[in-house]
C-alpha positions as CSV (number, residue, x, y, z in Angstrom):
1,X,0.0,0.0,0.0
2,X,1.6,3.4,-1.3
3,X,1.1,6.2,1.2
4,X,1.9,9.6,1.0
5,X,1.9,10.1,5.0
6,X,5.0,8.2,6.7
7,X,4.2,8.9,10.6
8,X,0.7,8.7,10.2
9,X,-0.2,4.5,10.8
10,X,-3.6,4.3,12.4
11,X,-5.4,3.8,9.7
12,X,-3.4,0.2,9.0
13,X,-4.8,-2.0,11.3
14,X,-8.5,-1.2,10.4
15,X,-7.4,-2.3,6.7
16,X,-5.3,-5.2,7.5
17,X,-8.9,-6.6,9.1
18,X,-11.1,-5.1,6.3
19,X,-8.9,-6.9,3.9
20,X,-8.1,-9.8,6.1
21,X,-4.2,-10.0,4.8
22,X,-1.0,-8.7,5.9
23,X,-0.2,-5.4,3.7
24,X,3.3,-3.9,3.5
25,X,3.1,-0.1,3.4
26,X,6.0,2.2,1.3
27,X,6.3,6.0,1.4
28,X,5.1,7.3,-2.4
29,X,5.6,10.7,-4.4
30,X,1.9,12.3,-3.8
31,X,1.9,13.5,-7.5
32,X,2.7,9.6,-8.4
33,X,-0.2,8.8,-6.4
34,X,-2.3,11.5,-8.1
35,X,-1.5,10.5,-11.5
36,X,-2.2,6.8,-10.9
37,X,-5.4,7.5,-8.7
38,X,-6.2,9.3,-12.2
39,X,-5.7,6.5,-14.4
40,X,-6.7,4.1,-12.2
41,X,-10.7,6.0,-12.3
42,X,-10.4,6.2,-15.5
43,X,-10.0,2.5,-16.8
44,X,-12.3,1.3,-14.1
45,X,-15.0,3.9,-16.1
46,X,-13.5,2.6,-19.5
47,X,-14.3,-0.7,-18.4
48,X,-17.8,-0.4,-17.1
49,X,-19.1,1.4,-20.0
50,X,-17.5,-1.3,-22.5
51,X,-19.6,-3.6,-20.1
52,X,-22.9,-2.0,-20.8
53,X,-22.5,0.1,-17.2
54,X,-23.2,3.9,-16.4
Protein backbone atom coordinates (compact mmCIF):
# COMPACT_ATOMS: atom_id res chain seq x y z
CA UNK A 1 0.00 0.00 0.00
CA UNK A 2 1.63 3.41 -1.32
CA UNK A 3 1.12 6.17 1.18
CA UNK A 4 1.94 9.63 0.96
CA UNK A 5 1.91 10.09 5.04
CA UNK A 6 5.04 8.19 6.69
CA UNK A 7 4.16 8.94 10.58
CA UNK A 8 0.66 8.66 10.23
CA UNK A 9 -0.23 4.53 10.78
CA UNK A 10 -3.60 4.27 12.36
CA UNK A 11 -5.40 3.82 9.69
CA UNK A 12 -3.43 0.23 9.04
CA UNK A 13 -4.83 -1.98 11.30
CA UNK A 14 -8.51 -1.24 10.45
CA UNK A 15 -7.36 -2.25 6.71
CA UNK A 16 -5.25 -5.22 7.52
CA UNK A 17 -8.94 -6.55 9.13
CA UNK A 18 -11.08 -5.10 6.29
CA UNK A 19 -8.86 -6.86 3.88
CA UNK A 20 -8.06 -9.85 6.05
CA UNK A 21 -4.21 -9.99 4.77
CA UNK A 22 -1.00 -8.74 5.88
CA UNK A 23 -0.16 -5.38 3.66
CA UNK A 24 3.32 -3.88 3.50
CA UNK A 25 3.11 -0.15 3.41
CA UNK A 26 6.03 2.18 1.27
CA UNK A 27 6.31 5.96 1.37
CA UNK A 28 5.06 7.25 -2.42
CA UNK A 29 5.64 10.73 -4.37
CA UNK A 30 1.88 12.26 -3.84
CA UNK A 31 1.89 13.51 -7.52
CA UNK A 32 2.72 9.61 -8.44
CA UNK A 33 -0.15 8.77 -6.39
CA UNK A 34 -2.32 11.49 -8.12
CA UNK A 35 -1.52 10.49 -11.54
CA UNK A 36 -2.16 6.79 -10.91
CA UNK A 37 -5.38 7.51 -8.72
CA UNK A 38 -6.22 9.26 -12.24
CA UNK A 39 -5.72 6.48 -14.42
CA UNK A 40 -6.70 4.05 -12.22
CA UNK A 41 -10.72 5.97 -12.30
CA UNK A 42 -10.42 6.17 -15.54
CA UNK A 43 -9.96 2.55 -16.82
CA UNK A 44 -12.32 1.34 -14.05
CA UNK A 45 -15.04 3.92 -16.14
CA UNK A 46 -13.55 2.64 -19.50
CA UNK A 47 -14.27 -0.67 -18.42
CA UNK A 48 -17.83 -0.42 -17.08
CA UNK A 49 -19.08 1.41 -19.99
CA UNK A 50 -17.53 -1.32 -22.52
CA UNK A 51 -19.58 -3.64 -20.07
CA UNK A 52 -22.94 -1.99 -20.77
CA UNK A 53 -22.47 0.05 -17.16
CA UNK A 54 -23.19 3.88 -16.41
Amino acid sequence: IASTEPFKREWESNLRQAVRKDIRRVVANPEDIRRYTVEFYQLASSVSKASGGQ
